[in-house]
C-alpha positions, 0 to 999 in steps of 0.5 A: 499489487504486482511487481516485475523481478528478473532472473536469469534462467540457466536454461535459457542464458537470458533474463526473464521476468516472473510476478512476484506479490507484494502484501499491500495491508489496509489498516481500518481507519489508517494507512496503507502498509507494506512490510519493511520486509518487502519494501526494498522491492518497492519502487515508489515514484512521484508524478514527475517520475522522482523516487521517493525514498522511504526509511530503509529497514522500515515499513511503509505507511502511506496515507489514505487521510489526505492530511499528513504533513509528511505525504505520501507517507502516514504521520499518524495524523489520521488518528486526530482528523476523524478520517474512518474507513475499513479495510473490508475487501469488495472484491471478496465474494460476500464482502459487505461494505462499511456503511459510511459515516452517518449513512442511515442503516437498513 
């Protein structure tokens, strides 16, 4: 995920834009994490363009289970629902994808 951050540059005596990464870490079989370190460069919004504000100082953890009660945000629900996915990167060249729960192996 990528951010925009301005700076003003004293060459140029405006504002520009560079990227700056922010680490989104997948948990196997959890939530999506960003460190608390890096959350106050994170804006999130929900569909209707409201700020969702997240506990200053602290991690965000957002669901992937679809079953917490405190949505977007992980209540550790996922640990009681069965929900199972790692974190394997598709986009990796040699990265094998977990088999799916129950799917017959090879």
């Amino acid at each position: 995920m990528m951010i925009t951050c301005p700076l003003r540059l004293p060459q140029y005596g405006h504002l520009h834009t560079a990227e700056m990464p922010i680490t989104i870490r997948i948990r196997d079989n959890g939530p999506f994490v960003i460190s608390a370190d890096e959350a106050s460069q994170v804006r999130l919004e929900d569909s209707a363009g409201n700020e969702i504000l997240p506990t200053p100082g602290k991690n965000i953890s957002l669901c992937r289970c679809g079953q917490s009660q405190k949505r977007p945000f992980c209540d550790g629900t996922h640990k009681t629902c069965g929900f199972e996915s790692a974190a394997a990167s598709f986009a990796n060249p040699g990265a094998t994808p977990p088999t799916p729960p129950g799917a017959p192996t090879a």
